[in-house]
N, C-alpha and C positions, 0 to 999 in steps of 0.2 A: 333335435328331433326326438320323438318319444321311443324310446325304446318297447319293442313288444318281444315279452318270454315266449314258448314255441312248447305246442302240444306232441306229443310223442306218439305215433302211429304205429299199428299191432304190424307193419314191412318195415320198419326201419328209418320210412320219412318223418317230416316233422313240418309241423303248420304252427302260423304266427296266431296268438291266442284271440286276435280279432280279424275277421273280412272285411270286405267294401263287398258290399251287395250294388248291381245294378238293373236290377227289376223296373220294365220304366224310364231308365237313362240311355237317352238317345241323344242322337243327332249332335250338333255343334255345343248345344249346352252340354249332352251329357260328356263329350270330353274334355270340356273344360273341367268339369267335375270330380271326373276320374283322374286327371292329372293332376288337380288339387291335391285328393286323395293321396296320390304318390308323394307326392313333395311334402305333404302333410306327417306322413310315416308308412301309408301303407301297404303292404305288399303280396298280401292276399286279394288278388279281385275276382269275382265270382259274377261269371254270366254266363248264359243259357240261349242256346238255337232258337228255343222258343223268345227270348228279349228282345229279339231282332237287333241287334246292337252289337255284335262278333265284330264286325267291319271297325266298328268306334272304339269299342276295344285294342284293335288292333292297331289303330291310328296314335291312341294313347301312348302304347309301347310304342312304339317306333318316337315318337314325340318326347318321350321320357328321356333325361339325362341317363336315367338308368341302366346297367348293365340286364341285357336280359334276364342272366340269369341269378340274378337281384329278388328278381318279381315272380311271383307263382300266380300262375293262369289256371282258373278253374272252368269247364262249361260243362253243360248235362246233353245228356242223348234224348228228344223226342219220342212222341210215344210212334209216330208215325216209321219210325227207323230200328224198333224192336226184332224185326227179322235178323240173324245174323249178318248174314251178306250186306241187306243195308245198312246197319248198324258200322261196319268197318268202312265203308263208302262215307257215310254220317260223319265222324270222328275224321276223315281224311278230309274231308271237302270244307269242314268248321277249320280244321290247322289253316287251311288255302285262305279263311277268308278274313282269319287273324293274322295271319303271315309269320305263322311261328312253323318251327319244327316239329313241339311235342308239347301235349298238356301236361301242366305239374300235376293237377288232377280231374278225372273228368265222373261225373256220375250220372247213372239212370236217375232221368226225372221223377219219374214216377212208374210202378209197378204194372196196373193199368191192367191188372189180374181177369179182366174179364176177354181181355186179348189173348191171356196166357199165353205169351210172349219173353218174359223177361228173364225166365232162363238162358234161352238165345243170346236176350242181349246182356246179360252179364258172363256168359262165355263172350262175346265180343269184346268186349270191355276186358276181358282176361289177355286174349291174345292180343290185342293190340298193348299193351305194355309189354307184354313178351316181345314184340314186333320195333318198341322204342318209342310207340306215338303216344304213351302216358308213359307218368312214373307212379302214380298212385291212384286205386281205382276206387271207387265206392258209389253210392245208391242215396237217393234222397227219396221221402215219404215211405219206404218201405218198415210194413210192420214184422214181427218177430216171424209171425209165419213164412213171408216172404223171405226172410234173410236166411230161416232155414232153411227152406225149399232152394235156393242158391247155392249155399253152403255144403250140404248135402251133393248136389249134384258135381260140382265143379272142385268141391276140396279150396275153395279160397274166398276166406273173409271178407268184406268189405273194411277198409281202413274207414270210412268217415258213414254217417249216414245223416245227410241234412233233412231235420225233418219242421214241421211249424212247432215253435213254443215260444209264449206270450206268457204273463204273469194272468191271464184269462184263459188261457189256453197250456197249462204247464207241459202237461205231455210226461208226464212222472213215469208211468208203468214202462213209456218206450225206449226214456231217458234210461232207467234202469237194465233194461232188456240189451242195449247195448252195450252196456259197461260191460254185463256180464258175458257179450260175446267177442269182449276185447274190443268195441267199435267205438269210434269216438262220434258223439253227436254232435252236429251243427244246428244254430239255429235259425232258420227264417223268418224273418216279419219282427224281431224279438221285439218289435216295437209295437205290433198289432196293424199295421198300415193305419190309414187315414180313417178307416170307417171303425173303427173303436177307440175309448176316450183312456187308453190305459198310462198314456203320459199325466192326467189330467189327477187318474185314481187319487183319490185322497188319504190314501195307504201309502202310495208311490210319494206323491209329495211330501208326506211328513216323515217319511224314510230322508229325501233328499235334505229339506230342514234340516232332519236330525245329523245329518254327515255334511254337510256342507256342501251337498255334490247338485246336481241337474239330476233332475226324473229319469235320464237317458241309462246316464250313468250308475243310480241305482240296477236298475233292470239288466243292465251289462255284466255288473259287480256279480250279481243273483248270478247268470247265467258261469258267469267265470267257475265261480265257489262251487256249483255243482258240476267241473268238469265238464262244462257246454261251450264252443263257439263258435260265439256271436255273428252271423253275415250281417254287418249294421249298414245301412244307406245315409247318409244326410247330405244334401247339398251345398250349402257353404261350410267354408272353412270354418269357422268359427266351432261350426258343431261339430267337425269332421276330425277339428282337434281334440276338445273337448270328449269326445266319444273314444278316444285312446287316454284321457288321464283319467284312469281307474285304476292305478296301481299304487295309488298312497294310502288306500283305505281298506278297512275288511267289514263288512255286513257283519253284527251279531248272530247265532243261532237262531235268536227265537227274532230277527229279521226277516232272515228267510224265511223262519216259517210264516211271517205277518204273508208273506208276499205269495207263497204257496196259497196260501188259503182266498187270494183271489179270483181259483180255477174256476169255471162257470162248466167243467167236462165240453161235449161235443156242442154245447149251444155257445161255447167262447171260439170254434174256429170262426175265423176271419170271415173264411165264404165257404163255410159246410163243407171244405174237399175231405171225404174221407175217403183212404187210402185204396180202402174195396171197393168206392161205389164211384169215383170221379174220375172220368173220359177227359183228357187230359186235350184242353184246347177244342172237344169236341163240338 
């Protein structure tokens, strides 16, 4: 089984340096999938209220040889549940419908700033780990302003902030903004989903050439080296393996910078969500 090293969290936790993202993954495939993913090596699995797929998730664990507390459960809070009260109702009713006790960690989806809401629910998000229903909290798509405005208010960092970056879409300015507030970034989509050709890039390819690796695993490697990780998806085994041997090789410098230089800024997000202006599911 491949072994994966573990990120170090500004509370004391720690996460495996790769996800299983399940954006998408439902139903009877997607837990076969997920339970691939397990027996494959993985142990971070990362889903969200909004995936509709908590129930399959939870099917997984229970289905897994695994020792619960082996596996770290991730899911996000709705923009719909941003009020406090719902917010702690939210986080109880997801634990119900995964049939666990507690998430290893749980974050706000998205800030959703126009609701000006999401103070509430990252005070939510505070007392329910105070409470035992997380152990580590944090926020995904929030920009610097947003995590100050949190920060400020409540006196408690976000350990993780899952935000999109793609070798089209790097995200450099956020990626840095969080280092400097002790947060460690995750990435989504690092593949760019289906509707971008960034496995294809012909930067990315002659990277993989030149390392003997898959296009995947370039773009993993990048993520790794700048202290990013990765929530990666793939459905078969094959790639699901494959997408954890990344630790025999190291990217040059001026690698990454080939691969930086493929940001396209706000015209490379996937599907335009920018973190001010996108109504989450709306």
């Amino acid at each position: 089984m491949t072994k994966i090293e573990k990120f170090e969290l500004n509370d004391g936790m720690s996460l495996p340096f790769i996800g299983f993202g399940t954006v998408n993954v439902q139903g009877a495939q997607g837990l076969n999938s997920v339970l691939t993913a397990i027996s494959t090596g993985y142990r971070l699995i990362d889903t969200s209220t909004n995936y509709m797929n908590e129930g399959m998730v939870g099917e997984a664990i229970r289905r897994s040889s695994l020792p619960r507390e082996e596996l770290l459960i991730s899911s996000k809070l709705p923009g719909m549940a941003h009020e406090y009260d719902k917010a702690i109702k939210m986080i109880q009713e997801s634990l119900y419908r995964i049939g666990i006790d507690y998430f290893d960690k749980y974050l706000i989806h998205w800030p959703l700033p126009k609701q000006d809401k999401y103070e509430e629910a990252w005070q939510a998000l505070v007392d329910a780990q105070k409470f035992g229903l997380i152990k580590t909290i944090g926020v995904s798509n929030f920009l610097p302003e947003h995590l100050e405005r949190i920060i400020e208010k409540t006196g408690v960092t976000p350990a993780t902030n899952q935000i999109e970056r793609h070798p089209y879409f790097n995200n450099k300015e956020l990626v840095e903004a969080n280092k400097k507030m002790g947060i460690l970034t995750e990435a989504w989509s690092p593949f760019g989903r289906e509707i971008n050709d960034v496995l294809e890039n012909e930067t990315i390819v002659a990277l993989a050439e030149k390392y003997g690796k898959e296009p995947a695993q370039i773009i993993i490697r990048w993520n790794l080296q700048n202290q990013v990780l990765p929530i990666v998806k793939a459905s078969s085994a094959k790639h699901q393996k494959a997408n954890l041997d990344v630790f025999d090789f190291e990217l040059a410098e001026e690698d990454l910078q080939k691969i930086d230089a493929l940001d396209k800024g706000e015209a490379g997000r996937v599907e335009g969500q920018h973190p001010n202006e996108y109504e989450e599911f709306d």
